[in-house]
C-alpha positions in Angstrom: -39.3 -59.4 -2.3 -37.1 -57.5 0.5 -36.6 -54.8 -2.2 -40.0 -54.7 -2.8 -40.8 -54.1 1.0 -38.0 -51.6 1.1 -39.2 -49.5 -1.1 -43.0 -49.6 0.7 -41.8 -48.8 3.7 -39.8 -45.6 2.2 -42.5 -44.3 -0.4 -43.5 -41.1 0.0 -46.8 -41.7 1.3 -45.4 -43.0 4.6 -48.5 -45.8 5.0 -46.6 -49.0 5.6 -45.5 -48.1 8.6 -48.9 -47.5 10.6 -50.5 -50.3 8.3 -48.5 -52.0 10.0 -49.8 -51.5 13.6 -53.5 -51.8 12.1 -52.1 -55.7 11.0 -51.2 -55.9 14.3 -54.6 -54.5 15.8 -56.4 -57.1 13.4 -54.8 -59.8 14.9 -56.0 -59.0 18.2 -59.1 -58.8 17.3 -58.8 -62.1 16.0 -57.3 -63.8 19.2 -59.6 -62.1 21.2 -62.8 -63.3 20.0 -61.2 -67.1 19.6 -60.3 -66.3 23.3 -63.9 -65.9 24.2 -65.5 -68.4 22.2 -63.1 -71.0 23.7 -63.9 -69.4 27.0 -60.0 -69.0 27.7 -59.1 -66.2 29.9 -55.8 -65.9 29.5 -55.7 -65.9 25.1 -59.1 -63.3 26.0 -56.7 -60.8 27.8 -53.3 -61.5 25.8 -56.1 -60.8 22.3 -57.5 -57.5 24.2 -53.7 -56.3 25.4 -52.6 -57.0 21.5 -55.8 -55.0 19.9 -55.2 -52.3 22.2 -51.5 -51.4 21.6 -52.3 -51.8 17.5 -54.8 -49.3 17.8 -52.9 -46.8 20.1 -49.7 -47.8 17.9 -51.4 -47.0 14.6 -52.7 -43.6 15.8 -49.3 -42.6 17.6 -47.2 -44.0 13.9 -49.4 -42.1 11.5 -48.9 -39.1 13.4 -45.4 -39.5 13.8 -44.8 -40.6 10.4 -47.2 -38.9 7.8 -48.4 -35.9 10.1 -44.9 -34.5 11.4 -44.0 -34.9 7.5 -47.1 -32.8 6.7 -46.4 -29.9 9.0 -42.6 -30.0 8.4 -43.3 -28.8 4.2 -46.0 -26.4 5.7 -43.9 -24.6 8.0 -41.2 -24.4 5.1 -44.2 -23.0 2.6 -45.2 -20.0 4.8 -41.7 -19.3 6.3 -39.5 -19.7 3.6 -36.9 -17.1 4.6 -36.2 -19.3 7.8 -33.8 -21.9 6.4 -31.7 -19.0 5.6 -30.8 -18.3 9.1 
């Protein structure tokens, strides 16, 4: 199983990573509307603080970890005479 979950997380699509942030995002959604339909403030807020940072999380990871990737083997493609200097 951890080998398994190594290897996801270093595949060459680089999707486990922010998939991970969306997980976290889901559960916030989750607290967050038990937090209002139990009328509790405080589980409300914590569910809306936790949905908040999975979605800014999962925007900032997939650019950092697929994007970056991305423009990294573009910039090689058109400037191939750079990684000789």
């Amino acid at each position: 199983m951890r080998r398994m979950a190594v290897e996801l997380l270093q595949d060459e699509g680089g999707h486990a990573v922010p998939a991970l942030a969306d997980l976290v995002a889901a559960i916030g959604a989750v607290i967050l509307v038990v937090g209002a339909a139990t009328g509790e403030d405080v589980v409300t807020i914590l569910g809306g603080i936790m949905l908040a940072v999975g979605i800014l999380s999962s925007g900032l990871l997939r650019h950092l970890q697929i994007d970056y990737d991305i423009y990294e083997r573009l910039e090689r493609l058109e400037n191939p005479s750079s990684d000789d200097d």
